[in-house]
C-alpha positions, 0 to 999 in steps of 0.5 A: 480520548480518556476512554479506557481498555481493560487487559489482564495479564496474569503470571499465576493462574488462579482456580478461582479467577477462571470464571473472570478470565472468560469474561474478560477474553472471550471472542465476540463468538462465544470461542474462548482463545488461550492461543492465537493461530494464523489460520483458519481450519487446516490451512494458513491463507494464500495470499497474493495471487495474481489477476485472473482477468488480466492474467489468467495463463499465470494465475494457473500455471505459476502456482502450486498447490503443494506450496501451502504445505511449507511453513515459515523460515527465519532468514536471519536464524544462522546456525553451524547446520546452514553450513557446510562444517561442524565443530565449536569453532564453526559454532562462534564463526558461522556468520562469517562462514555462511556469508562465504558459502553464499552463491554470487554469480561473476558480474562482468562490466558491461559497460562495453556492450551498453556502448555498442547498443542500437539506442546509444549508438544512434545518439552518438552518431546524430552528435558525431560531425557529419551525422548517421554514422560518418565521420569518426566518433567524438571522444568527448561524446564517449567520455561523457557515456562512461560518465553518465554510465558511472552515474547509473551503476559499477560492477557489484564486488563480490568481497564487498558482497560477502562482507556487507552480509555478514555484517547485515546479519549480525545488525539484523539479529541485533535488531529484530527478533525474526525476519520470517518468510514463507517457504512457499512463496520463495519455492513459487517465485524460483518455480517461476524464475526456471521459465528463463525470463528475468524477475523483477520485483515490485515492492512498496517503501515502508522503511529505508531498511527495505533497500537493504533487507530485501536484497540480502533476503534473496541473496540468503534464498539463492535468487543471486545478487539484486539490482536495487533501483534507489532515489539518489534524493535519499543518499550522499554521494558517498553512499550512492558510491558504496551502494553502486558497488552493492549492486544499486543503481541511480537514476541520472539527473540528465534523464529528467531533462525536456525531451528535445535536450541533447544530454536528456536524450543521451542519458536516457539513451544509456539508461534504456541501454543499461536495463536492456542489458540487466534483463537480457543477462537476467539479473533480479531487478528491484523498483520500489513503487512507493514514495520513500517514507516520510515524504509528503506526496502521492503514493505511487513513486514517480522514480518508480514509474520511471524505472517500470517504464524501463522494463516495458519498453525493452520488453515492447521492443522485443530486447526480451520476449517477456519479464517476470513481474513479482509483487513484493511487500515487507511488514513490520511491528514497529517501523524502526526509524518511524521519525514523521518529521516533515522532510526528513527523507527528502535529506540525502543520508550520508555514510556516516550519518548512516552509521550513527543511525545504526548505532542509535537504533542497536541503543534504542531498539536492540535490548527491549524493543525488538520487532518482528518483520515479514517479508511477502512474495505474491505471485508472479506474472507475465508482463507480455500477458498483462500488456496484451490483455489489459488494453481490452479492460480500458474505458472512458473515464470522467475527471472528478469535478465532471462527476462530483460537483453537480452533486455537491452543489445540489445541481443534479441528483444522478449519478454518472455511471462511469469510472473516475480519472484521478492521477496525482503522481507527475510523469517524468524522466523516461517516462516522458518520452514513452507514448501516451497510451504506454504511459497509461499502461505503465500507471495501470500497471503499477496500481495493479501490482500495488493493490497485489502488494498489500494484498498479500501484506500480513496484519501485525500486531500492532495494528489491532492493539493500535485499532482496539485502543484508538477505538476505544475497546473495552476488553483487550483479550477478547476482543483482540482473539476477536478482531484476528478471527475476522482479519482471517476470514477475509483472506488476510494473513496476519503476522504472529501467533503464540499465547494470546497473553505473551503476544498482548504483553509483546505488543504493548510493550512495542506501544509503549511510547504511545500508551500509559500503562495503570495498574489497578487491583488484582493484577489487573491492568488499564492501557491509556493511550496518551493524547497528542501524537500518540494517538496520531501514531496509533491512527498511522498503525491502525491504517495497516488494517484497512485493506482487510475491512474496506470494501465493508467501511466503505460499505456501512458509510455509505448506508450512513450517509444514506439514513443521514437524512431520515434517522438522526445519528444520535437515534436509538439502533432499532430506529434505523432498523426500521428504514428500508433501503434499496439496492439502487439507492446503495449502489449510488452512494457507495459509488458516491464515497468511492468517487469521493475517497483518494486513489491512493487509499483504495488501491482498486484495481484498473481492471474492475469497474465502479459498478462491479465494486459496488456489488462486491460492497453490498456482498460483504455487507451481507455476509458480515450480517450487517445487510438483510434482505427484506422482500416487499409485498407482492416483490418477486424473491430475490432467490426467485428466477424461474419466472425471469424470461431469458429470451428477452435479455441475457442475465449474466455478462462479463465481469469486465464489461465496462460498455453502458449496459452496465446501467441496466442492472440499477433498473433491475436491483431496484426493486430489492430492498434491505434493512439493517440488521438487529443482531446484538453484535451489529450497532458495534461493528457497525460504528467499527467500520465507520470509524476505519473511514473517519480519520480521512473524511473528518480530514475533508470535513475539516478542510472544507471547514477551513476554505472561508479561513484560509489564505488564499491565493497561496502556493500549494505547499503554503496552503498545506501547512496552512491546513496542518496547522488548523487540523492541530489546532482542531486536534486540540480543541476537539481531541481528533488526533488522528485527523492531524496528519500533514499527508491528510492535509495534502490529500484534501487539497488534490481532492479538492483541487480534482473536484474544482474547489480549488484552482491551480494558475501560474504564478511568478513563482510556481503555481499558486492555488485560488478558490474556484468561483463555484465555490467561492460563496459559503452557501457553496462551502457549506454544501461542500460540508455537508456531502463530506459529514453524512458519511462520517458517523459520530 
C-alpha cells in the first residue's frame, strides 16, 4: 500500500540529466518516447466493427476503408467559421447562431396515428361494450390512451431544441476540454443511415450526462433530433415533463403490470404502437443498455431490454423491413459526478436539484479539473440479418451449479464441455409478453452490442496512471509509454496523445483527490496514492482497462491456478519455468475460471463457444511470450502436418460449431505441452495480468470466507450489506481497498447463489437467502475457498 511510483516532471531541460531522464522514461522495449501517439505504424486503429459470423452482409458492406483517413473532431469547438456569417459581432454570438443554423426536422404529433393503430385498436375494441368492434368506443377508454400516450412522449419543441443546445454548449466548453469524435465513424454511420432503415443507437451508461450529451453530439453531426429512452426512476416529474419536450421518451409504470392486467395490456399496446410509429417515420432511437451509474444490480438494464425488445417485435412484424442498429459508447477521464454512494441514482433528480448540480460541477470542475470525453460510434448492423443468423449459433447450455460444484466439492475432476447459463438481469415489462425464444434473441443481442460497445471504447488516461499506481510501478514514464504501446497493440484505441510529460502532469492532476503528491530533490516527484477509498477509485478506473488485457488475465490465472499445486507462490521464476504444461490441462482450467468469473465482467460474445475461447486465450498467451511451446521427445511438432492423415478426419470445422465434437480437439491437443517463459520482462507482466483479475477473485475468496460468519437466512439486500461491511473491514486490516466494493459484494452473492451455495425461498417478505445443505459444513466452505485462491496470485 506504502509502495511508491517515481515521475519526473522537469520544466528546464538539462544536458546533464539526459542520461537520468532515459532511465527513468524509457519503455520496457528499449524505445525512448518524449511523445505518446495513438497509433501504431500509418494508421490509428479501427475499433468497433461488427460480428462476422453473425453479420457477415454488414460487416463488409457498412464499412469503408477511406474512413480511416479522417481524423478526430471537437464538437463542442464552436467558431465564426461553423456558421454561415463573418464578423466581430458573429465572433461573441457564434453560440447562438450556430444553434439557429441547426437542421431540426418538423415533428408532427402523432398521437392520432398511434390511436388508429392494429394493436391499439384491438385493445379498445376487446373494452368497447359488445367487444371486436361493435358498438361505439368508450370515451373513458380513449381518454385514458391519451393519458398513457402523454406518460410515454410530447412532440419535441423545436425553440426549446435550439435554446437547451445553446446553453448545452456553453456548459460543456465550461466543463470539459474537448469532446472529440471520430470523422470516420460519423461519415459510416450517415453512410448507413442513406440505406432508408432507422438508427437505433445502443449505448452503455457511464454517466447521467450521456442522455443529454450524445443527443446534442448527433444533432451538431446532422443525424436529426434523437429520441432518448430514459428511466423515469431517475428523474421528477418536472424533469420527465421537460425532458418529453426534448424528445425523451418514458416508460409507463402500467407496462410493467402482469400480462392478464387489462391497463398492462393497454399500456403495452400504446407503447408498441409509439415505437412502431418513431420507426416507420425513421427518428434516430437512443436505449441505453446499462443500469444507470451507481446502481447496484446487473449490468444489462431491464428498462433497456424492454425497449430493445420494442424494436424486434415491430421489426418481426414486418411494421419495418429492418432497423439499424449502432453500438455506441462514451468515455471520460474522470466521471464528473462519480458520487459511489449507495443509492443515489435510484433518487429521482429534480429540475432544480438538476441545476444546483450544474452549478456545483462549473465550481468543482470548471477551473482546474476539466476532462476530456470521447464519444465511439461502432459500426452498425442488420438487425433482420442478426435475427436470422443467430438462431443457427444457439445450443444447450448447463446452469452454474450443473457445471462447477462437482468440481468444488472434489466429486468429479472432468470438466463439462458445454457452454454456461447465467442471466441476472430480471424480465419485465414488454418483455414479458415476447416469447420466450424472443426474450432469448433479445438478451443475446444485447450482450452482442454490449461487448461491441466496449470494444470500441477508447483507454483514457487515467486508466493506466490508475493501474501503474494501484499496482505499485516504479517508473511513471516508462512504464506508462510502455503500457499505451501494448493497449494499441491489442487493437484498442486510447484517448489522448501529446507530450508524454504534459499528459503525466494532466492526469495527475485529475487524480489528485486519489493521490498525494511528494516532492523530494531535484525536481523529482513521488506519487503516493492515498489509502481507503482512494485506492477504491483507482481499483474503479483501472477496470477501464481490462477488456484490453483479458483474454491474457484469464490466461496467466489459469496457469496460476494450474502451478498452485506443484510450485509454491513464493518460489523463485525459474522453478515454475521448469513445469510442464499442457495444452489439455489449460484448456480445463481456463474454462474452469471462465465459468467461474460473472457474465457481466466478460462480456463474451453468444456467438463464440467456451472452447473457441480457450484457444483464443492460449494464442494470446503466446504471442505476448509468456507461453512456449515445448516439444517432448519422440512428440510429432506441432508445426509438423504432413504426417496427419486427412482421410480419417477433417482438420478444420466451423468456427461456430457448438455440437459435441468439439471434445475431439482436447484428445488431440494433448499431447502439446508449454513451459513458461524466461524472458527478464515475463515474472513482471505475468503478476501484471494476475492482478487485473485479483480484485473480483480476492472479492469471491473473501465471500466464502464470510459464509460460517454471516447471518444467514437473511434478505438478499441484507446479506449484502452484511458482505460490504466485512470486506471494509478486511480492507483495513489487510489493506485490500480495492476489494471494497458494494457491486463485488452483490456479484459473490449471484455467483454464489448461480453455483448452489446459496439458496433463494420465499419469505413473508420477499425472498430470503439460506446456506445450501452441500455446502453447510466448513469442510465444503473450505473447498469452496480453496478453488476461488488458486487463481489469485499473491
Amino acid at each position: 500500500m506504502n509502495t511508491m511510483a517515481e515521475a519526473r516532471f522537469q520544466t528546464q531541460q538539462r544536458s546533464s540529466q539526459d542520461g537520468r531522464e532515459t532511465s527513468l522514461w524509457s519503455s520496457g522495449f528499449g524505445m525512448k518516447l518524449e511523445a505518446v501517439t495513438p497509433f501504431l505504424g500509418k494508421y490509428r486503429p479501427f475499433v468497433g466493427r461488427c460480428c462476422q459470423t453473425c453479420t457477415p452482409k454488414s460487416w463488409e458492406s457498412l464499412f469503408h476503408r477511406s474512413i480511416m483517413d479522417l481524423g478526430f473532431c471537437n464538437v463542442i469547438l464552436v467558431k465564426e467559421d461553423n456558421t454561415r456569417f463573418r464578423g466581430w459581432l458573429v465572433r461573441r454570438l457564434c453560440y447562438f447562431l450556430w444553434s439557429l443554423e441547426q437542421h431540426i426536422p418538423p415533428c408532427q404529433d402523432a398521437s392520432q396515428k398511434i390511436m388508429e393503430s392494429t394493436g391499439v385498436r384491438n385493445v379498445i375494441s376487446g373494452r368497447a361494450p359488445g367487444g371486436a368492434g361493435e358498438g361505439p368506443v368508450p370515451s373513458h377508454v380513449k381518454k385514458e390512451v391519451q393519458r398513457i400516450l402523454g406518460h410515454i412522449q410530447a412532440p419535441p419543441r423545436p425553440f426549446l431544441l435550439r435554446l437547451f443546445s445553446w446553453a448545452l454548449l456553453r456548459f460543456l466548453n465550461c466543463l470539459f476540454l474537448n469532446v472529440q469524435l471520430y470523422r470516420g465513424q460519423m461519415k459510416m454511420v450517415h453512410k448507413a443511415a442513406q440505406a432508408g432503415s432507422p438508427l437505433v443507437f445502443l449505448s452503455t451508461h457511464k454517466s447521467v450526462l450521456d442522455g443529454i450529451l450524445l443527443p446534442f453530439v448527433l444533432l451538431s453531426q446532422g443525424v436529426g433530433v434523437l429520441r432518448v429512452a430514459w428511466d423515469p426512476r431517475t428523474c421528477s416529474p418536472t424533469l420527465r415533463a421537460l425532458l418529453k419536450k426534448l424528445g425523451g421518451l418514458f416508460l409507463p409504470p402500467e407496462a410493467n403490470l402482469s400480462l392478464d392486467t387489462p391497463e398492462g395490456v393497454l399500456a403495452r399496446a400504446v407503447v408498441h404502437a409509439t415505437v412502431e410509429q418513431l420507426l416507420a417515420s425513421r427518428q434516430p432511437l437512443l436505449i441505453f443498455l446499462e443500469e444507470p451509474p451507481g446502481v447496484r444490480g446487473p449490468r444489462l438494464s431491464a428498462l433497456g431490454l424492454s425497449w430493445l425488445g420494442l424494436v424486434v417485435q415491430a421489426v418481426q412484424a414486418g411494421i419495418i423491413p429492418d432497423a439499424l442498429l449502432v453500438p455506441v459508447a462514451v468515455t471520460y477521464d474522470l466521471v464528473p459526478e462519480a458520487s459511489h454512494d449507495a443509492c443515489h441514482a435510484l433518487v429521482p433528480l429534480g429540475l432544480w436539484t438538476g441545476l444546483l448540480a450544474v452549478l456545483r460541477s462549473l465550481r468543482r470542475w470548471g477551473c482546474s479539473r476539466r476532462v476530456c470525453v470521447r464519444v465511439h460510434l461502432a459500426q452498425p448492423f442488420s438487425l433482420q440479418e442478426y435475427t436470422i443468423n443467430a438462431r443457427s449459433c444457439w445450443g444447450s447450455r448447463q446452469t452454474l451449479e450443473q457445471l462447477l460444484q462437482p468440481i468444488v466439492l472434489g466429486q468429479c475432476t472432468a470438466v463439462p464441455d458445454t457452454e454456461k447459463e447465467q442471466e441476472w438481469t430480471p424480465v419485465t415489462g414488454p418483455l414479458l409478453a415476447l416469447r420466450q425464444e424472443d426474450q432469448l434473441l433479445v438478451r443475446r443481442l444485447s450482450w452482442h452490442v454490449l461487448n461491441a460497445s466496449v470494444a470500441s471504447s477508447a483507454v483514457m488516461s487515467t486508466a493506466i496512471m490508475a493501474t501503474l499506481l494501484l499496482f505499485r510501478h516504479q517508473k511513471l514514464l516508462g512504464e506508462f509509454s510502455w503500457l499505451t504501446e501494448e493497449t494499441l497493440l491489442r487493437g484498442f484505441d486510447v484517448g489522448f496523445s501529446g507530450q508524454l510529460r504534459c499528459l503525466l502532469r494532466h492526469t495527475l492532476s485529475l487524480l489528485r483527490p486519489h493521490v498525494a503528491l511528494l516532492r523530494i530533490q531535484q525536481g523529482d516527484l513521488l506519487v503516493v496514492p492515498r489509502p481507503g477509498p482512494g485506492l477504491t477509485s483507482l481499483a474503479r478506473l483501472s477496470a477501464e482497462l481490462l477488456p484490453a488485457f483479458l483474454s491474457e488475465a484469464v490466461g496467466a490465472c489459469a496457469v496460476r491456478g494450474l502451478l498452485a499445486g506443484r510450485v509454491p507462490p513464493e518460489g523463485p521464476w525459474e522453478l515454475q519455468g521448469i513445469e510442464l504444461l499442457s495444452q489439455k490441462e489449460l484448456y480445463c482450467q481456463i474454462l474452469l475460471l471462465l465459468h467461474l468469473l460473472p457474465q457481466d465482467l466478460l462480456l463474451l460474445q453468444p456467438c463464440q463457444s467456451s472452447y473457441c475461447y480457450c484457444q483464443e486465450v492460449l494464442d494470446r498467451l503466446i504471442q505476448c511470450g509468456l507461453l512456449v511451446a515445448e516439444e517432448t521427445p519422440g512428440s510429432q511438432p506441432a508445426c509438423d502436418t504432413g504426417r496427419q492423415r486427412l482421410s480419417a478426419k477433417l482438420l478444420w470445422k466451423l468456427s461456430g460449431d457448438f455440437t459435441d465434437s468439439d471434445s475431439d480437439d482436447f484428445e488431440v491437443a494433448e499431447g502439446r505441452y508449454f513451459r513458461l517463459s524466461q524472458q527478464s520482462r515475463c515474472p513482471d507482466f505475468f503478476l501484471f495480468l494476475c492482478r487485473l483479475l485479483s480484485p473480483v477473485l480476492k472479492a469471491f475468496a473473501q465471500a466464502a470466507a464470510f459464509l460460517h460468519r454471516g447471518q444467514l437466512p437473511d434478505t438478499e439486500s441484507g446479506y449484502a450489506e452484511q458482505l460490504f461491511q466485512f470486506l471494509q473491514a478486511t480492507a483495513q486490516e489487510e489493506g485490500l481497498f480495492e476489494c471494497a466494493d458494494p457491486n463485488l459484494a452483490i456479484s459473490a452473492i449471484w455467483t454464489f447463489r448461480d453455483l448452489g451455495v446459496l439458496q433463494q425461498m420465499p419469505g413473508p417478505t420477499g425472498p430470503v437467502l439460506h446456506l445450501s445443505q452441500a455446502f453447510a459444513s466448513r469442510e465444503s466452505q473450505e473447498k469452496l475457498g480453496q478453488f476461488i485462491r488458486q487463481f489469485i496470485c499473491s
